[in-house]
VOTIDO-277853 format. One line per field, with one value per atom (N, C-alpha, C): residue number from 0; residue in three letters; atom name; x, y, z. Coordinates in steps of 0.2 Angstrom, whole numbers, plus 5000, padded with zeros to 4 digits. Atoms other than C-alpha are relative to their C-alpha. Layout:
# residues N
num = (NUM,...)
residu = (ALA,...)
atome = (CA,...)
c1 = (X,...)
c2 = (Y,...)
c3 = (Z,...)
# end
This chain:
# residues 221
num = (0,0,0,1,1,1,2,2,2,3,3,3,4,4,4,5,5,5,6,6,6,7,7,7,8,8,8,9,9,9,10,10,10,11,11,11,12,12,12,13,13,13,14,14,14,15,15,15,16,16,16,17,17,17,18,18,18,19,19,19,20,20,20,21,21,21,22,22,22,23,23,23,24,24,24,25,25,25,26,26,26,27,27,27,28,28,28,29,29,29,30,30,30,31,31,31,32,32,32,33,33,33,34,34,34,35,35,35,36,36,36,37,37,37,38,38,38,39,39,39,40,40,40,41,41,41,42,42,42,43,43,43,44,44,44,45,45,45,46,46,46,47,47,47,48,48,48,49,49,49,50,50,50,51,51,51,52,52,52,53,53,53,54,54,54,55,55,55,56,56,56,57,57,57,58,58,58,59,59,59,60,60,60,61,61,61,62,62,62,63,63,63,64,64,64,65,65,65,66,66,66,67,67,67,68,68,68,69,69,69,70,70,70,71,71,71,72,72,72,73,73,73,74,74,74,75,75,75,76,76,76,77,77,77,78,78,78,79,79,79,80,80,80,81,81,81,82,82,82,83,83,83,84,84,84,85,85,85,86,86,86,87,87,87,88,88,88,89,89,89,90,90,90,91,91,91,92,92,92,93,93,93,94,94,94,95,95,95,96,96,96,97,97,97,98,98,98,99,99,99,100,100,100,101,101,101,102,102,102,103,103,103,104,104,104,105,105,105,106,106,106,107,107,107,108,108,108,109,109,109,110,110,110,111,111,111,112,112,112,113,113,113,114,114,114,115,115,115,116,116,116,117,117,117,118,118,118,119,119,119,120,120,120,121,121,121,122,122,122,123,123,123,124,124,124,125,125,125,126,126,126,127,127,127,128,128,128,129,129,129,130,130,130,131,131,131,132,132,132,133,133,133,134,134,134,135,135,135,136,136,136,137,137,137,138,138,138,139,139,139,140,140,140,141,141,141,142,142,142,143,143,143,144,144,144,145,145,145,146,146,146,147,147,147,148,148,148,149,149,149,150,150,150,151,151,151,152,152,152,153,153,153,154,154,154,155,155,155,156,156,156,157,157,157,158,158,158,159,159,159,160,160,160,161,161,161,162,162,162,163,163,163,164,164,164,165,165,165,166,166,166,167,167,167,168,168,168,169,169,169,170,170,170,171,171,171,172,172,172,173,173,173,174,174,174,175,175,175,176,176,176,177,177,177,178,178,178,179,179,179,180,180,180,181,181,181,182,182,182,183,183,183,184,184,184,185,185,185,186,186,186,187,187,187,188,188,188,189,189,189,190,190,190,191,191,191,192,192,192,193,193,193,194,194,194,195,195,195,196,196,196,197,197,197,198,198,198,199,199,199,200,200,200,201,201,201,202,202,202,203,203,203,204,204,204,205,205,205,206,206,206,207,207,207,208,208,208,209,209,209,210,210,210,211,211,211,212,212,212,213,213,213,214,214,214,215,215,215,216,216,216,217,217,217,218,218,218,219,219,219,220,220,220)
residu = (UNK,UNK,UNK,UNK,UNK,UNK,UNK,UNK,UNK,UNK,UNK,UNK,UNK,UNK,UNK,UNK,UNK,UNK,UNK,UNK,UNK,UNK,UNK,UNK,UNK,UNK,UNK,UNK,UNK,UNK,UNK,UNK,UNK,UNK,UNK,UNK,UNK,UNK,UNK,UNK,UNK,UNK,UNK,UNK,UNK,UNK,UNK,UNK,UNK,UNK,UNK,UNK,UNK,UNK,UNK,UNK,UNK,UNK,UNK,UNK,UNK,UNK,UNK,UNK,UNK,UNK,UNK,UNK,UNK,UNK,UNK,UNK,UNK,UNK,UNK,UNK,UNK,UNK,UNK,UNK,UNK,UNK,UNK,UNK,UNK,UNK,UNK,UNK,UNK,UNK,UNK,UNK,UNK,UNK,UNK,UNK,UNK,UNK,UNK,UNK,UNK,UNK,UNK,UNK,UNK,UNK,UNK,UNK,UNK,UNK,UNK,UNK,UNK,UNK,UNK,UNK,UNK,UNK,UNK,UNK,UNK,UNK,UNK,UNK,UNK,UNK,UNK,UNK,UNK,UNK,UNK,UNK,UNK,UNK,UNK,UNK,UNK,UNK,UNK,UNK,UNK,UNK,UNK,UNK,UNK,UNK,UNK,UNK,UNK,UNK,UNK,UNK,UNK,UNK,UNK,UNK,UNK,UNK,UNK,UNK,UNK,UNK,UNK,UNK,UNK,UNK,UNK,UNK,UNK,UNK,UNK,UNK,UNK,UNK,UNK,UNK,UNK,UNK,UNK,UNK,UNK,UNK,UNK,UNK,UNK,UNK,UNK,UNK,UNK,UNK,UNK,UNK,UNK,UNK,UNK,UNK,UNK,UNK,UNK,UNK,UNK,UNK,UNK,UNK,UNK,UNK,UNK,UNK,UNK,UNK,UNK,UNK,UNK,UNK,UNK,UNK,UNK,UNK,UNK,UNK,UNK,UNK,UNK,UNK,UNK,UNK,UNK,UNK,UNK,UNK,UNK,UNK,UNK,UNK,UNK,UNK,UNK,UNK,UNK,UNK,UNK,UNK,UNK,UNK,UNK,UNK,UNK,UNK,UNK,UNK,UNK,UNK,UNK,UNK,UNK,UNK,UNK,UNK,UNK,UNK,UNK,UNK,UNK,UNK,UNK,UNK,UNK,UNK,UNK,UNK,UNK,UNK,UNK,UNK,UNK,UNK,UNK,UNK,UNK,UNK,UNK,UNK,UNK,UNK,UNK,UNK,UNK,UNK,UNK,UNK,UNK,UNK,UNK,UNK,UNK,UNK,UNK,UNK,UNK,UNK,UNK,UNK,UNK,UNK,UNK,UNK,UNK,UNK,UNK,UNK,UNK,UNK,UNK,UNK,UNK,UNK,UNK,UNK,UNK,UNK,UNK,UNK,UNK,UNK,UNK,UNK,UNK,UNK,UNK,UNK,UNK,UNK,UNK,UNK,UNK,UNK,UNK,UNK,UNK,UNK,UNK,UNK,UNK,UNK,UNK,UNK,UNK,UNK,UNK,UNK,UNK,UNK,UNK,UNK,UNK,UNK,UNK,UNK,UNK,UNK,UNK,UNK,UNK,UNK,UNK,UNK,UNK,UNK,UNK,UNK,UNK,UNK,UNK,UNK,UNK,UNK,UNK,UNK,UNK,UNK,UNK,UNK,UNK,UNK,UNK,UNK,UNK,UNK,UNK,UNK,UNK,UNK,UNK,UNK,UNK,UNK,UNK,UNK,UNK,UNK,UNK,UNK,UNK,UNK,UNK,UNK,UNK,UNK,UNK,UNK,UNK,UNK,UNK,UNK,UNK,UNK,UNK,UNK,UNK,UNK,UNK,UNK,UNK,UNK,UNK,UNK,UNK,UNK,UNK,UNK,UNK,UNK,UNK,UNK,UNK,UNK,UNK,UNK,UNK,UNK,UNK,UNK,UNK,UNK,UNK,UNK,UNK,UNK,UNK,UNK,UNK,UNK,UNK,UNK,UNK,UNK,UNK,UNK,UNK,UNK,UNK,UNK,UNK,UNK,UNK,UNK,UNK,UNK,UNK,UNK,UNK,UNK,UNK,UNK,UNK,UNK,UNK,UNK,UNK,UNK,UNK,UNK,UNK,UNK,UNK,UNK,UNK,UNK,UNK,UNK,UNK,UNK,UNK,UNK,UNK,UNK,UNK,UNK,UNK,UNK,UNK,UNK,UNK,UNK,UNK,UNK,UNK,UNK,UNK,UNK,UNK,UNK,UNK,UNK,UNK,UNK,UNK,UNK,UNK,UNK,UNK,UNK,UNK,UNK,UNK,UNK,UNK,UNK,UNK,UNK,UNK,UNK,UNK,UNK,UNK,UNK,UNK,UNK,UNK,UNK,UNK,UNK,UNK,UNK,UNK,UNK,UNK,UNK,UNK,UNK,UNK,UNK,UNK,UNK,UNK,UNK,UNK,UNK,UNK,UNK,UNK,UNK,UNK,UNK,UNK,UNK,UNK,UNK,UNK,UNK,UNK,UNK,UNK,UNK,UNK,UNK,UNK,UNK,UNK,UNK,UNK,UNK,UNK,UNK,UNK,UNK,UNK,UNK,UNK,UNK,UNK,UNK,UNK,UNK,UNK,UNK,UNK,UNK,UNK,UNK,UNK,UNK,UNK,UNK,UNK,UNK,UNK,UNK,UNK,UNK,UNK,UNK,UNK,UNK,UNK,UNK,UNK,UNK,UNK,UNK,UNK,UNK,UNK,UNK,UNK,UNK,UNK,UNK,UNK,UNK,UNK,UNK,UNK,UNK,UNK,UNK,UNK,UNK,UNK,UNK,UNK,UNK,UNK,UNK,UNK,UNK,UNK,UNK,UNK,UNK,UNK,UNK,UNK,UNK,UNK,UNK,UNK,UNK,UNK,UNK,UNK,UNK,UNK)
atome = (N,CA,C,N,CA,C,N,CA,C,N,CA,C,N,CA,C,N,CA,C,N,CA,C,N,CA,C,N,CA,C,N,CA,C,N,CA,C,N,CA,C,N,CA,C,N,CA,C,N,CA,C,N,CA,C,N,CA,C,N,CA,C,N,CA,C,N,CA,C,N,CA,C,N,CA,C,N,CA,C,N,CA,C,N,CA,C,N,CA,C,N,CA,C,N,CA,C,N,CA,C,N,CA,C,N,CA,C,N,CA,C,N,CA,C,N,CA,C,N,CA,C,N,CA,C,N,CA,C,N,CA,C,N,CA,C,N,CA,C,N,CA,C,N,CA,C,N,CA,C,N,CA,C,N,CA,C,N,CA,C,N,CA,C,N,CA,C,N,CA,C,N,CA,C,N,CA,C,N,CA,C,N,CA,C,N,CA,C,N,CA,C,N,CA,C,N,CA,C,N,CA,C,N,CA,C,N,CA,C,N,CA,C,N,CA,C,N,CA,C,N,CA,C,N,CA,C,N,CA,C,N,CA,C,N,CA,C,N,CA,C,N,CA,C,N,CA,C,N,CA,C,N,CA,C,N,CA,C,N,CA,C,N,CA,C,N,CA,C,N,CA,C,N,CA,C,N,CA,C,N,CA,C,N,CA,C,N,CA,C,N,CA,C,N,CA,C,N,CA,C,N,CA,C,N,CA,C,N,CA,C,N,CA,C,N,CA,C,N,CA,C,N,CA,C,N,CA,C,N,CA,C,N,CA,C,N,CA,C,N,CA,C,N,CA,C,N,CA,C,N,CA,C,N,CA,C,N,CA,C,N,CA,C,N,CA,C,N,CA,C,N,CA,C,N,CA,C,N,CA,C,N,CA,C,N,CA,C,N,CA,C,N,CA,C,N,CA,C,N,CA,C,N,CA,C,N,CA,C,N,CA,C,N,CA,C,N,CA,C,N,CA,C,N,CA,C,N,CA,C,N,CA,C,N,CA,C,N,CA,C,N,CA,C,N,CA,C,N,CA,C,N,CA,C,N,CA,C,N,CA,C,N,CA,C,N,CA,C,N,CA,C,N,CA,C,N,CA,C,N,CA,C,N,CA,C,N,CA,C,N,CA,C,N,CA,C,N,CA,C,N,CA,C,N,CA,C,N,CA,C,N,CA,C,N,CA,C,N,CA,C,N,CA,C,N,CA,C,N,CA,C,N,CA,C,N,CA,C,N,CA,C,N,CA,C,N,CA,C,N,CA,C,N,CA,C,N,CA,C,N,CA,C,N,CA,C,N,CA,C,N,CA,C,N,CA,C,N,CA,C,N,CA,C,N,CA,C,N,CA,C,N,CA,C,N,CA,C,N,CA,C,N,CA,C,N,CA,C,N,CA,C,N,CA,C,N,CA,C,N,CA,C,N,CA,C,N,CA,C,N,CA,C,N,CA,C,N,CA,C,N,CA,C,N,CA,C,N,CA,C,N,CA,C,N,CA,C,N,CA,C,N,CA,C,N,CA,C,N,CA,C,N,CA,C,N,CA,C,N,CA,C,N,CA,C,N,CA,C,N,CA,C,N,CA,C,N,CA,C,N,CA,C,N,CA,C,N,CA,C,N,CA,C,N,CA,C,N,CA,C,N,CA,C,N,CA,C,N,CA,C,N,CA,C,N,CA,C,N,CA,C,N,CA,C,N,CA,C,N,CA,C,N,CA,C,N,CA,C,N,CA,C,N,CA,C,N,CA,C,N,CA,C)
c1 = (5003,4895,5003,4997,4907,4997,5003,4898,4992,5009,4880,4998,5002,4874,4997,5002,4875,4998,5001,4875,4993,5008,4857,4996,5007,4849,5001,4998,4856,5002,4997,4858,4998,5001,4847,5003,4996,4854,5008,4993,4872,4998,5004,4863,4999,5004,4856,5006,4993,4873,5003,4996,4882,4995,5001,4870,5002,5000,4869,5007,4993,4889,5002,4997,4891,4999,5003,4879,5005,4994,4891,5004,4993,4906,5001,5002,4899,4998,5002,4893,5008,4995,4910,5005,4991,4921,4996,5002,4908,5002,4999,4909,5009,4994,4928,5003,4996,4931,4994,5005,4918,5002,4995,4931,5004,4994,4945,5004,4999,4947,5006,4996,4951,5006,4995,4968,5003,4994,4982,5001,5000,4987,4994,5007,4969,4997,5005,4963,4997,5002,4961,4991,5006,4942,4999,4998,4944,5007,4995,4960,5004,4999,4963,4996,5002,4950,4999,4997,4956,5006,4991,4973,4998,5004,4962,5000,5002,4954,5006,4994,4971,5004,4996,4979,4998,5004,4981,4995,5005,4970,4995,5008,4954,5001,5004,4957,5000,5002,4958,4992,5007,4940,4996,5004,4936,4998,4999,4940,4995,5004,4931,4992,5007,4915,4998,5003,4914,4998,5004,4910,4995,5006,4895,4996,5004,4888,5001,4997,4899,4994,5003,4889,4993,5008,4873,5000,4998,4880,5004,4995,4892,4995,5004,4885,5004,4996,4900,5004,4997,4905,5004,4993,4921,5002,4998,4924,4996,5008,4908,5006,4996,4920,5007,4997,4934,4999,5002,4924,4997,5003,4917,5007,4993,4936,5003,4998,4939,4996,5004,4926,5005,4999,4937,5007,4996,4947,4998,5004,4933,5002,4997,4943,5003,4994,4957,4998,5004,4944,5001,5001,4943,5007,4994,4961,5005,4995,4971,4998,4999,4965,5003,4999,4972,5009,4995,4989,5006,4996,4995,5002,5000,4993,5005,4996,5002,5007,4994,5016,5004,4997,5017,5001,4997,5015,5008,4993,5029,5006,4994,5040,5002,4998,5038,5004,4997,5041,5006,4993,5056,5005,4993,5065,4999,5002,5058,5007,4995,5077,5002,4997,5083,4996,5005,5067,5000,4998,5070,5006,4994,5087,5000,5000,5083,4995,5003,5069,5004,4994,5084,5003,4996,5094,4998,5002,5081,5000,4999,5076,5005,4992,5093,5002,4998,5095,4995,5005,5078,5002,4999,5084,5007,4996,5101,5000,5001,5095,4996,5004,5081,5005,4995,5095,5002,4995,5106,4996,5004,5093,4998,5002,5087,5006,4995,5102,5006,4995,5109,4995,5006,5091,4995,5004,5082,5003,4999,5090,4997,5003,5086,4993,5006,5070,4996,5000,5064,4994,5006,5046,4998,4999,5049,5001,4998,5061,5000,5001,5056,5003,4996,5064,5000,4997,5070,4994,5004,5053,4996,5004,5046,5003,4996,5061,5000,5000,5056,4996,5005,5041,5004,4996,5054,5005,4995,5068,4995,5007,5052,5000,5001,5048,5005,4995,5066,5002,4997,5071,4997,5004,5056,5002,5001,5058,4994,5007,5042,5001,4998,5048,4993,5008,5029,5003,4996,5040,4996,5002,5029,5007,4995,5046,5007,4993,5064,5006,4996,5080,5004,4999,5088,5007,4995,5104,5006,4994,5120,5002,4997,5123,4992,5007,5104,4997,4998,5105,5002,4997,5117,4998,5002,5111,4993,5004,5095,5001,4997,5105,5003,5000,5113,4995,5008,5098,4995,5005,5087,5004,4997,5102,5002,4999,5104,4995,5006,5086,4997,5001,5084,5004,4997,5095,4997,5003,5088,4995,5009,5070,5000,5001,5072,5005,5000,5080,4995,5006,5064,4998,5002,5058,5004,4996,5072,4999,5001,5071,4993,5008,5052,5000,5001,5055,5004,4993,5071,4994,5004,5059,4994,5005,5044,5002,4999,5052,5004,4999,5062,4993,5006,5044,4997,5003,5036,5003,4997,5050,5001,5000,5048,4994,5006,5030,4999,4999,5033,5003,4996,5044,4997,5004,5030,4992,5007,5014,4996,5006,4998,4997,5004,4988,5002,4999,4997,5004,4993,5011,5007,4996,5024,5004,4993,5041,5002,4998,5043,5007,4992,5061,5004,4998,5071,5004,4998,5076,5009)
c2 = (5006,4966,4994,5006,4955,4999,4999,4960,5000,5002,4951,5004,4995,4959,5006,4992,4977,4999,4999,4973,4998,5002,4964,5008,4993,4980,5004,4995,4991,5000,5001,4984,5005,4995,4996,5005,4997,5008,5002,5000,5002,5000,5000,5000,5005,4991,5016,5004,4993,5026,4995,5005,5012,5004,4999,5016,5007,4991,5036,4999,4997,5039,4993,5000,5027,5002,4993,5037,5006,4990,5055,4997,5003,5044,4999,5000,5038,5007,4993,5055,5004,4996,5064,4995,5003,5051,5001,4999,5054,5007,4992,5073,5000,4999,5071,4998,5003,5061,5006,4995,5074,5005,4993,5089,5000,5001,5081,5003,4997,5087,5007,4992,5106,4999,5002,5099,4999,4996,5103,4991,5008,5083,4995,5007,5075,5005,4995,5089,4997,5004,5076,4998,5004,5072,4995,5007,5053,4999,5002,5049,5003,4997,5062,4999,5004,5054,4993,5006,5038,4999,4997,5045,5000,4999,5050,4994,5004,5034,4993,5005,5024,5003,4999,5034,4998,5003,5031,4999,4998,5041,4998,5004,5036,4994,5006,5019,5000,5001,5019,5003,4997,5031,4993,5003,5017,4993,5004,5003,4999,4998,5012,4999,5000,5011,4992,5006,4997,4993,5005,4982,5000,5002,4987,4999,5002,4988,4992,5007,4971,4993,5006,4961,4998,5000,4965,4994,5004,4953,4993,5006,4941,4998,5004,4928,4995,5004,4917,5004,4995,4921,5001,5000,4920,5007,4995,4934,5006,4995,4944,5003,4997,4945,5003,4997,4950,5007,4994,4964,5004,4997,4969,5003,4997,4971,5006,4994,4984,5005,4992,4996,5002,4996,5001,5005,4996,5009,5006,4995,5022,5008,4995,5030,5003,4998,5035,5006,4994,5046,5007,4993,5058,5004,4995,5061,4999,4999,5057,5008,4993,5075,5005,4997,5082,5001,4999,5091,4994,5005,5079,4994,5004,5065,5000,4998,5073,5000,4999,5076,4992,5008,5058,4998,5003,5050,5004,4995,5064,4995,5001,5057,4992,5007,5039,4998,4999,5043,5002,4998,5053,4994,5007,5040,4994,5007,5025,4997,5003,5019,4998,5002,5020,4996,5002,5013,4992,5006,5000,4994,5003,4995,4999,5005,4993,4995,5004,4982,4994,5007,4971,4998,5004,4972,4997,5001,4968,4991,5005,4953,4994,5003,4948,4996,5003,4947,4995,5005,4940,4992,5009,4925,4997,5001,4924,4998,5002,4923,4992,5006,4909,4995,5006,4899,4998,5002,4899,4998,5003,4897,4992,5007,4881,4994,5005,4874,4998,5001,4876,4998,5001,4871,4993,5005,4858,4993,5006,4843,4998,4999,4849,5000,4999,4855,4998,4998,4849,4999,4999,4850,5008,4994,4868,5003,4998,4872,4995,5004,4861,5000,4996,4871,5006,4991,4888,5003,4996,4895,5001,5000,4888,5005,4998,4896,5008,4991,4914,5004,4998,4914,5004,4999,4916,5005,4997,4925,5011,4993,4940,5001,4997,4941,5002,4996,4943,5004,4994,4955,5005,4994,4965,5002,5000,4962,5001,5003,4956,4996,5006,4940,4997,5004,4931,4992,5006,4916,4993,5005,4903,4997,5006,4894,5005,4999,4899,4996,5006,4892,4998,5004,4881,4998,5005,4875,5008,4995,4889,5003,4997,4892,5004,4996,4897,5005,4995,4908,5006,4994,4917,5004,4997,4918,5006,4995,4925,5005,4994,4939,5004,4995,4943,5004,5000,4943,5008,4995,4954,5007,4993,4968,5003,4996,4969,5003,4999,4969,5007,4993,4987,5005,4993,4995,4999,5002,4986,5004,4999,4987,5008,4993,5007,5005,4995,5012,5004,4998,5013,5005,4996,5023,5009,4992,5037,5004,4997,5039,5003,4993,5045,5005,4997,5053,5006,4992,5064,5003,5001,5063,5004,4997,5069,5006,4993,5084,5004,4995,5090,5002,4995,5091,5006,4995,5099,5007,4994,5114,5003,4996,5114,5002,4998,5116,5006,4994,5130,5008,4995,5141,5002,4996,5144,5004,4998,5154,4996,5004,5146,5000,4996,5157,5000,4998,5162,4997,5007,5147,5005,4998,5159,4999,5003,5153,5007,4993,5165,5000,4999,5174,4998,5004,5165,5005,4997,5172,5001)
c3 = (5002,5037,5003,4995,5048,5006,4995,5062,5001,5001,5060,5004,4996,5075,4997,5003,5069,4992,5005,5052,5001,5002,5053,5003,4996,5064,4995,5006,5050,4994,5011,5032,4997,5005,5025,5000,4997,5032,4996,5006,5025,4994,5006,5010,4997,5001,5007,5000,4997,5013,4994,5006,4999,4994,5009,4983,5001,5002,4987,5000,4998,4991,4992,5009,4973,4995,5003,4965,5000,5000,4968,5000,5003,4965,4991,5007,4949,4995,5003,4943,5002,5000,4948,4996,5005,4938,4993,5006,4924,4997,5002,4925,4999,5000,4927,4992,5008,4910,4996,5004,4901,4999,4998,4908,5000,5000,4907,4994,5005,4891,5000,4997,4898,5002,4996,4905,4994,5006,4891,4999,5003,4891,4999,5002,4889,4994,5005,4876,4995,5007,4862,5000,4998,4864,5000,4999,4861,5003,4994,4866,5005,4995,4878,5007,4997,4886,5002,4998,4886,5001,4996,4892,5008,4993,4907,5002,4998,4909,5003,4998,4911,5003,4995,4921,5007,4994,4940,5003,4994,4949,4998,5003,4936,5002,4999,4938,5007,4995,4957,5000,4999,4955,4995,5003,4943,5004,4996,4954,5008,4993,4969,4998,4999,4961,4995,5002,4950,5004,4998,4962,5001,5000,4964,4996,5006,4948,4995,5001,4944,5003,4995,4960,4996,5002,4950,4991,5007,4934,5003,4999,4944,5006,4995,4955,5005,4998,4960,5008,4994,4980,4999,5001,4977,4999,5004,4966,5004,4999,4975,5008,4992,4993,4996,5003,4981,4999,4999,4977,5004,4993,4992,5004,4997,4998,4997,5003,4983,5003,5000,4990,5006,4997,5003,4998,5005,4989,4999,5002,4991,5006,4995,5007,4996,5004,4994,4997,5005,4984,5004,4996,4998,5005,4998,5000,4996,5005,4984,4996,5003,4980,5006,4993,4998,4994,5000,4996,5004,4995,5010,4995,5004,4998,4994,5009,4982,5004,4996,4994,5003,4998,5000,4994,5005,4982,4995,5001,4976,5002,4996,4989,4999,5002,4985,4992,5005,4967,4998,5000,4968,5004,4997,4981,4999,5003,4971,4999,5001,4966,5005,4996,4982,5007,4997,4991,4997,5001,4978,5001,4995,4984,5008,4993,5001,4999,4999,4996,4998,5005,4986,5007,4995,5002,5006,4994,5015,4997,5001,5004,4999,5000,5003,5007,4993,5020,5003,4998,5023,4995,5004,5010,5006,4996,5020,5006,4994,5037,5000,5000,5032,4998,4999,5024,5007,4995,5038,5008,4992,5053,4997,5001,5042,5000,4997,5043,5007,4994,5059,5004,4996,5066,4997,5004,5053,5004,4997,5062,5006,4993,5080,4998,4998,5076,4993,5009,5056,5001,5003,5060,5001,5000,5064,4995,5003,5052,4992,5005,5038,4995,5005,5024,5001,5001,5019,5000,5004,5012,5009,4993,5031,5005,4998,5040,5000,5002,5031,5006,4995,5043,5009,4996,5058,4999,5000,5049,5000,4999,5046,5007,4994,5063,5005,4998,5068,4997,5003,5057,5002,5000,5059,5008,4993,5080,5001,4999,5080,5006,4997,5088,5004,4996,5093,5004,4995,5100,4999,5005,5090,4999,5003,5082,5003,4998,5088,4999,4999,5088,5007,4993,5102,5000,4999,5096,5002,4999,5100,4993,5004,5081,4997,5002,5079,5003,4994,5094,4997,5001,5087,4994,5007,5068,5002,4997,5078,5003,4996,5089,4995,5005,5073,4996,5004,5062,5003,5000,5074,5001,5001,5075,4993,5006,5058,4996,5004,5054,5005,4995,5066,4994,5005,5053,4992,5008,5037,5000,5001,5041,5003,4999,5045,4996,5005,5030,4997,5003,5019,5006,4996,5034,5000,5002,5035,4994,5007,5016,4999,5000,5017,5004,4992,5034,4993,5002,5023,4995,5007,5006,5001,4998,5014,5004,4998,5023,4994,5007,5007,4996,5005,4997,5005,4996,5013,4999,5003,5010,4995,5008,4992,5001,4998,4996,5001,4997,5005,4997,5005,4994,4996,5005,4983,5003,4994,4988,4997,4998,4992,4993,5002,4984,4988,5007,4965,4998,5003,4964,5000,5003,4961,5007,4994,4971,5003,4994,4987,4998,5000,4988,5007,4995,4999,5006,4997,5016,5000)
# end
């Protein structure tokens, strides 16, 4: 749709391939809450299917199809591009059922504590570094460095070693806070990273240990 062009030669088109593909969305998350039942923790027929409806996965499938039905009742743009941005929640449908998927969510789930300790110490360092570049830079440069929250923009882009070179510093103590900054942010900002990497090859082995086919845990060589 951002691309008048193409979108004007071909709305119906997008149009068409939109109602049918929420049509079979719509129809598989009904069938789904109708047979959810058969599943030992939804069995209740009212609130086992209202145990359904609030779990994750239901409401991303619910989330995937409602804008459209929404657009047909709301009229304010605002909210209308809002929901035009959920539909592409509709990719997820087609692989939050893949084993790949369960394997990643798995892997976020189990290193969640320590996934959330690096998020403590990254932002730690991202508060630390923005102070200290604002004050060793705010006199030199104060419409760069304005304040601490302005200063974040720069201390992100060093840590990450981004570095776009937009704002910098100039003075000798802001130099260094910057050479510290982007060495320390190489080890920070690739924690999160190894912990999936380790995370995600532990389940791939637990994976494996079981057979495909009847679940039962192969004997180990």
């Amino acid at each position: 749709e951002t691309e008048k062009n193409i979108f004007e030669d071909y709305e119906s088109i997008f149009r068409y391939f939109e109602i049918v593909s929420v049509l079979i969305f719509s129809a598989e998350y009904l069938l789904r809450l109708w047979s959810c039942v058969s599943v030992e923790q939804y069995q209740h027929p009212i609130f086992g299917r209202i145990k359904y409806i609030v779990s994750p996965m239901a409401i991303i499938d619910l989330i995937a199809i409602a804008p459209f039905y929404i657009t047909f009742i709301v009229t304010d743009n605002r909210i209308l591009r809002i929901l035009r941005f959920l539909r592409i929640l509709r990719i997820t449908k087609h692989s939050k059922h893949s084993k790949t998927f369960h394997i990643i969510t798995n892997t976020i789930y189990k290193k969640r504590s320590e996934l959330l300790s690096s998020l403590i110490l990254m932002l730690s360092l991202l508060l630390i570094c923005s102070t200290g570049v604002y004050f060793a830079e705010n006199e030199a440069q104060p419409e760069k460095f304005s304040s601490i929250p302005s200063a974040m923009w720069w201390a992100v882009a060093t840590l990450t070693t981004v570095g776009y070179g937009d704002i910098f510093p100039i003075t000798s103590l802001g130099k260094l806070l910057g050479s510290i900054s982007a060495i320390f942010g190489i080890g920070f900002f690739a924690l999160p990273a190894g912990l999936l990497a380790t995370g995600f090859s532990d389940e791939i082995k637990k994976e494996k240990s079981f057979c495909p086919h009847c679940g039962e845990k192969l004997p180990s060589d």
